[in-house]
C-alpha positions in Angstrom: 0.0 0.0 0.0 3.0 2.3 1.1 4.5 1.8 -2.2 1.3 2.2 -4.4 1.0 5.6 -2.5 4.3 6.6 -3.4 4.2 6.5 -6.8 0.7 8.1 -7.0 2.4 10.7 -4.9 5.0 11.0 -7.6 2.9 10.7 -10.9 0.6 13.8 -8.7 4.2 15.5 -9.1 4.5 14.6 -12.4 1.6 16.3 -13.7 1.6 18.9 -11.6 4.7 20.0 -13.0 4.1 19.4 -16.8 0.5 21.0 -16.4 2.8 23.8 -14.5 4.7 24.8 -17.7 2.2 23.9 -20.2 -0.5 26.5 -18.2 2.8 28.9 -18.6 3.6 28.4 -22.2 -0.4 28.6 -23.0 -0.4 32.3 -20.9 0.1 32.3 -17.0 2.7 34.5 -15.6 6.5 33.1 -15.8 7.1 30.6 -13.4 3.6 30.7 -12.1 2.1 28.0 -13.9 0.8 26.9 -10.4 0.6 29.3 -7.0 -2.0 28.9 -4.5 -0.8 32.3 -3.1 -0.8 34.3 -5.9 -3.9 32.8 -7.8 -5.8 33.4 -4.5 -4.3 37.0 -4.4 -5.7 37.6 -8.1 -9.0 36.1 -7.0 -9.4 38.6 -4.1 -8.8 41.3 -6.6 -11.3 40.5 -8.6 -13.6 39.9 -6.3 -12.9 43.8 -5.5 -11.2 42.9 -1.9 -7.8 44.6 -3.0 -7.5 47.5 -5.4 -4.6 46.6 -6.9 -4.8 46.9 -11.0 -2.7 44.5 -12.3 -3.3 41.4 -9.9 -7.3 40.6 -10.2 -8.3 38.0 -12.1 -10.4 35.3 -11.2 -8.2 32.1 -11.4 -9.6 28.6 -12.5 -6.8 26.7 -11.5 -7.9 27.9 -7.4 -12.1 26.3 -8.9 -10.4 23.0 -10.2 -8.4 22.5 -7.6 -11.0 22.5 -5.3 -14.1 20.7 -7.6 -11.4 17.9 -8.7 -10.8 16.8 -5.0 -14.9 17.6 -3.8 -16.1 15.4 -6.9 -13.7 12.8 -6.4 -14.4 12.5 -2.7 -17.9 12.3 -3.6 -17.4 9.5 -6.0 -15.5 7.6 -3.4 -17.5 8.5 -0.5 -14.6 10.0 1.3 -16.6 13.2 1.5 -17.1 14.0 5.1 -18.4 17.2 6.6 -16.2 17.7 9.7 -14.3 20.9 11.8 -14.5 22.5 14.8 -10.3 22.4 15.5 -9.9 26.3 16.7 -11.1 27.6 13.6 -10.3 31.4 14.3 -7.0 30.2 14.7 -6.7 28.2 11.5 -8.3 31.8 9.9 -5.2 33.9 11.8 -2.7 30.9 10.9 -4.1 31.5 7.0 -3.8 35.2 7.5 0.0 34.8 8.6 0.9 32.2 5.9 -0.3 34.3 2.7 1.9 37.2 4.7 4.7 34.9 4.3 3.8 33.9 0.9 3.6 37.3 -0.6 6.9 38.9 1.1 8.5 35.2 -1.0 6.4 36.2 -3.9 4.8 32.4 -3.9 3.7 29.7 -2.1 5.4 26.3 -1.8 4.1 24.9 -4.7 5.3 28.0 -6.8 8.8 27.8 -5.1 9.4 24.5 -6.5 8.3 25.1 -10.0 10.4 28.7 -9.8 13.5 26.3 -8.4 12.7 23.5 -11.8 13.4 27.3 -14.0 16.5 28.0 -12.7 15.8 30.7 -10.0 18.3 31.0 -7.1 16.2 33.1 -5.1 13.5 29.9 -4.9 16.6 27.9 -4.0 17.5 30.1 -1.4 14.0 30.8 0.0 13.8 26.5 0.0 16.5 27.1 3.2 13.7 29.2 4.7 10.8 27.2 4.5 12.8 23.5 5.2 13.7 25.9 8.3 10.0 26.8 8.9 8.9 23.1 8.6 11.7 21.7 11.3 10.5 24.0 13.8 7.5 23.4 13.5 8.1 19.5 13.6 9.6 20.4 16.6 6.3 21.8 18.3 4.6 18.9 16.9 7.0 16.5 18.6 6.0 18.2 21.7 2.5 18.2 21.5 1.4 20.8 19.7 -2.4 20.4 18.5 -5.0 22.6 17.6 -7.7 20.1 18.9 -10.1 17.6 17.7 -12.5 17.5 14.7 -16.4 16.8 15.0 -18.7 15.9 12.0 -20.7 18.7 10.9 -24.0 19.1 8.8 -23.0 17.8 5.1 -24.2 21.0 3.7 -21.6 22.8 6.1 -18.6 21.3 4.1 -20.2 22.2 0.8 -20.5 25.4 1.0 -16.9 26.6 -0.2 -16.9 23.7 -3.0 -20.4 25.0 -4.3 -19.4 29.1 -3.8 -16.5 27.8 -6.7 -19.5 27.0 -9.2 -20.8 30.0 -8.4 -17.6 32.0 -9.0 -17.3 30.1 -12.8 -20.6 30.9 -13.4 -20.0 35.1 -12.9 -17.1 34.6 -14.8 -18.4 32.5 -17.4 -21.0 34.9 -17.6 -18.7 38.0 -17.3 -20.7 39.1 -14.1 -19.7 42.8 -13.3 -19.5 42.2 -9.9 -15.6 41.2 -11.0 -13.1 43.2 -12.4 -10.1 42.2 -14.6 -6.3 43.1 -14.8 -5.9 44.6 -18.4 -1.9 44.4 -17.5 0.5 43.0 -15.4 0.7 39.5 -13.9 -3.2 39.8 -13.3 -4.0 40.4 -17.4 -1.4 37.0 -18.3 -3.4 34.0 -18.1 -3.9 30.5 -19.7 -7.4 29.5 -21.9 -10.0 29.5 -19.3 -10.7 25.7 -20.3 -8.0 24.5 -20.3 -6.7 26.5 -16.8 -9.9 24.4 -15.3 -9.4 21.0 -16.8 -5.8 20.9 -15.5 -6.8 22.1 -12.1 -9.5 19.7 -12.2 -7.1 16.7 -13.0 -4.4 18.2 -10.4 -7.3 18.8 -7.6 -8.6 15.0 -8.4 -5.0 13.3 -8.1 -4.1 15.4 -4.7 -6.8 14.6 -3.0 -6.0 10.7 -3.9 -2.2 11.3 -3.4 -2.3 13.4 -0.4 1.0 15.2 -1.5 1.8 18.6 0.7 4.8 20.6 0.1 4.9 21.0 3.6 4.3 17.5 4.5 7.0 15.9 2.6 9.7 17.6 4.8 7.4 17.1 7.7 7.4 13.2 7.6 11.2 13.4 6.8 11.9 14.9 9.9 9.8 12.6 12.3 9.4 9.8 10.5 12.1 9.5 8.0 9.5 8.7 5.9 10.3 10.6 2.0 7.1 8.8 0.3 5.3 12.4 0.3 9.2 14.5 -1.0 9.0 12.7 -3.9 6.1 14.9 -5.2 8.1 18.0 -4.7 11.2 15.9 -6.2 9.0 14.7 -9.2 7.7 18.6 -9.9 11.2 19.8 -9.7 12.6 16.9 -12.5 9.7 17.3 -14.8 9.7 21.1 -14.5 13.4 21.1 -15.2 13.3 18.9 -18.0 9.9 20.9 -19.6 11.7 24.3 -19.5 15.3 23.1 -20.8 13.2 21.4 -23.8 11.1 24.8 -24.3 14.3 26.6 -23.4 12.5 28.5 -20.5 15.0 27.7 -17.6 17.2 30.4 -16.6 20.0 29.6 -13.9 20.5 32.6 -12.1 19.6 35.3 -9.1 18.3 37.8 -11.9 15.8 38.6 -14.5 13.5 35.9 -13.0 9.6 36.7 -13.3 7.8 38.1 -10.6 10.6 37.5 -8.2 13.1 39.9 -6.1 15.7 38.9 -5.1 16.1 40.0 -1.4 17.9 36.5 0.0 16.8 37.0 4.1 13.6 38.0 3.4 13.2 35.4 0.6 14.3 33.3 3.6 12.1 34.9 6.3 9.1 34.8 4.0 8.8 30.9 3.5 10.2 30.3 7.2 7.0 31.8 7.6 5.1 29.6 5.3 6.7 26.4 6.6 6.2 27.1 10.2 2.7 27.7 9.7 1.5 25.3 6.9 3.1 22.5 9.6 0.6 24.0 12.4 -2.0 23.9 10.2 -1.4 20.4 9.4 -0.8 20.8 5.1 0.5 23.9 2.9 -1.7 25.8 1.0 -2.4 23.3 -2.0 -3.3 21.0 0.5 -6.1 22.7 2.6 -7.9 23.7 -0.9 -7.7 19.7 -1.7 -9.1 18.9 2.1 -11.5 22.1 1.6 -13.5 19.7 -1.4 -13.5 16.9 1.0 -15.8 18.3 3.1 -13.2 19.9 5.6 -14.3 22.8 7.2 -11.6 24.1 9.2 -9.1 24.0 6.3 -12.1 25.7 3.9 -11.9 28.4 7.1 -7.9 28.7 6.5 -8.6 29.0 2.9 -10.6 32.6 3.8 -7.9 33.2 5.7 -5.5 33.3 3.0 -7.7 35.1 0.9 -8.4 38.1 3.4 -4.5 37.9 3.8 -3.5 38.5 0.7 -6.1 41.0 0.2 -4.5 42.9 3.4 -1.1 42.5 2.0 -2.5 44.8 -1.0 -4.3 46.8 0.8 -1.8 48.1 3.6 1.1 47.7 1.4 2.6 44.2 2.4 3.4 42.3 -0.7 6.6 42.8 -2.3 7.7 43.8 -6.2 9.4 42.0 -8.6 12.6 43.1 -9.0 13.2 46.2 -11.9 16.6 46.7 -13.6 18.6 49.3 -15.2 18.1 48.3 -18.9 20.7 45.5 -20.3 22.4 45.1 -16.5 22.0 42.8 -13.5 21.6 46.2 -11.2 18.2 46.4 -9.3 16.5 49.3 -9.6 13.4 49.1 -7.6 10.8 46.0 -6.8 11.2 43.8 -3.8 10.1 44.1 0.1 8.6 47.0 1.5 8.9 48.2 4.9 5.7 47.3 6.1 5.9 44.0 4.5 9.8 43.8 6.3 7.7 44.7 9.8 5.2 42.2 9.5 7.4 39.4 8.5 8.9 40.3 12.1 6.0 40.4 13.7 4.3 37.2 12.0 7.1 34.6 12.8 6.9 36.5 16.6 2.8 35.1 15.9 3.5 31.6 15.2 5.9 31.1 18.4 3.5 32.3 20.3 0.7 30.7 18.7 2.7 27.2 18.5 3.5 27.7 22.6 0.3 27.9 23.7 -1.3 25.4 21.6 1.3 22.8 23.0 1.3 23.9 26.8 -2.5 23.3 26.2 -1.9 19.8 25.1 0.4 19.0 27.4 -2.0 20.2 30.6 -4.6 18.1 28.7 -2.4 15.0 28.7 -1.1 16.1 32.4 -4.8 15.8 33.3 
C-alpha cells in the first residue's frame, strides 16, 4: 500500500509539474504555472477585496483545484463534513501564511516550480521554509495540536466547493460584480478551459495522493519517511526537464519573473510559510484539496488566505518583482517593503506564540 502511495504521490508530481509549464507556455505568468498564493491573491482582486490593478483575475486553476478533490471524494464517499479544530486560529494561521507567501512572492508549490526554471532566489527561500517546517516539527513532537475535529452538517462542508461553481458561473457569464487586470501578472493568463481541466485533473490526483509541500519535509523529519518529498522531487525533475526542452529555464539570481531577489527575506518569507502550513497540518495546495473533501476548518484557512492576501495589498505588504537598469544585472526598484519587512517580524513573533500555547494546552490536557 506504502509503495502504491508513493508513486501516485510521484505521478501527482509529475503532472503537476508538466501541467505547470504547459498552463505557462499557453499564458500564465513566468514561473507561475501553479501558486496557491498568488492565484488566491488575483482572485481577491477581482472579487474587488484589493485595489490593486494589475493582480485581479479570477483564477480557475484555485475552482479545479477544489471541484477535482470535492467530486472525487464524492465519488469515493470520502466526502465527510467535519471541523471544529480552533477555527479562528486556522483563519489567523491562514492570514499569517499568505503574509509569508507574498513577502517570498509564492507559495510552496510555486517555489518548486520557480526552483525546476532555474531561479536561485527559490533555492535560497527552500532554506527558509525546510527551516519553517523543522520547527515546526519540533512543536509537533512536543504536542502541539489545535484540537479535535467533530462531524458537521454535510451541507456545512459544501459550502466553499459549491461558492467555486458560483464564482465560474460570474465569470463565465462575465458578471460585473468582477473586475479584470488589463496588465501585469493579473492580465497573463492561460485559456480559461484548459486552466480548469488541468486544475481539475491536479485537484482529483491530490486529494488521492495526499502530497503537501509541507508535509514531505514534515514526515522526513519525524518519521524518515520521504514517500510524500518525492512529489516535490517529481515537480522539480519534470519542471526542469519541460523548460530546458522549451528553453525557459534560466539559472540565475536575476531577471527571474515576478521575483526579487532579497535572499533573508526570501528566507524569512517561507520560514513563515513552513512554520505555519506544519501547524495547520498541510500547505496551501493541500487545505484547498481537504476544503473539497468536506473539511471545514481548512475551507476556514482558505478565507484566511484570501483576506490575507487582500490585506497585504491593501496596507502595502506584498513585495515587487525586481526592476533593472536596462541591459544590466543592477536592481533598480521591486522587492520588500517596509511594512511588509515589519510584519514578517511580527508574523514569525505570531506563530511562536501561537505554537507555545497550543502545546502547553496539550500537554496540561495530557497532564490531566
Amino acid at each position: 500500500m506504502k509503495k502504491k502511495n508513493t508513486w501516485m504521490v510521484a505521478l501527482t508530481g509529475v503532472v503537476l509539474g508538466a501541467a505547470g509549464i504547459l498552463l505557462m507556455l499557453k499564458g500564465n505568468p513566468g514561473n507561475m504555472g501553479f501558486c496557491i498564493a498568488c492565484f488566491l491573491r488575483d482572485t481577491a482582486g477581482a472579487l474587488k477585496l484589493h485595489q490593486a490593478p494589475v493582480v485581479q483575475y479570477v483564477r480557475p486553476e484555485i475552482i479545479g483545484l477544489i471541484l477535482g478533490s470535492f467530486l472525487l471524494s464524492l465519488g469515493t464517499r470520502e466526502y465527510k463534513a467535519r471541523g471544529g479544530s480552533s477555527p479562528l486560529t486556522r483563519f489567523v494561521l491562514g492570514f499569517i501564511v499568505m503574509v509569508g507567501a507574498l513577502v517570498f512572492l509564492g507559495c510552496p508549490l510555486r517555489m518548486v516550480l520557480r526552483m525546476a526554471a532555474g531561479d536561485l532566489n527559490a533555492w535560497i527561500g527552500l532554506i527558509g521554509f525546510v527551516a519553517g517546517v523543522a520547527i515546526g516539527t519540533v512543536f509537533i513532537s512536543k504536542g502541539f495540536s489545535l484540537g479535535r475535529t467533530y462531524n458537521l452538517n454535510q451541507v456545512e462542508g459544501s459550502i466553499l466547493p459549491i461558492f467555486q461553481i458560483v464564482l465560474l458561473a460570474m465569470v463565465a457569464s462575465s458578471s460585473a460584480l468582477l473586475v479584470f487586470s488589463e496588465k501585469g501578472p493579473g492580465s497573463m493568463h492561460a485559456p480559461i478551459v484548459l486552466s480548469l481541466v488541468l486544475a481539475l485533473v491536479v485537484g482529483a490526483l491530490a486529494q488521492r495522493s495526499r502530497i503537501c509541500q509541507a508535509g514531505g519535509f514534515r514526515d522526513l523529519f519525524m518519521l524518515k519517511d520521504m514517500h510524500l518529498l518525492w512529489g516535490n522531487v517529481a515537480i522539480v525533475v519534470v519542471g526542469m526537464i519541460y523548460s530546458l526542452i522549451v528553453n525557459k529555464f534560466n539559472l540565475s539570481l536575476y531577471h527571474q519573473p515576478v521575483a526579487h531577489s532579497q535572499w533573508l527575506w526570501n528566507i524569512l518569507g517561507l520560514l513563515i510559510v513552513g512554520f505555519g502550513s506544519v501547524l495547520l497540518g498541510g500547505c496551501p495546495m493541500r487545505q484547498l484539496v481537504l476544503t473539497g473533501t468536506g473539511n471545514v476548518d481548512s475551507a476556514i484557512t482558505v478565507i484566511g488566505f484570501v483576506v490575507g492576501a487582500a490585506f497585504c495589498h491593501n496596507l502595502g505588504l506584498a513585495s515587487g518583482a525586481d526592476t533593472y537598469q536596462e541591459g544590466t544585472d543592477i536592481v533598480t526598484g521591486g522587492g520588500t517593503t517596509p511594512n511588509g519587512r515589519i510584519a514578517t517580524i511580527i508574523c514569525i513573533v505570531l506563530l511562536f506564540i501561537i505554537a507555545a500555547v497550543y502545546t502547553k494546552k496539550q500537554k496540561k490536557a495530557v497532564g490531566r
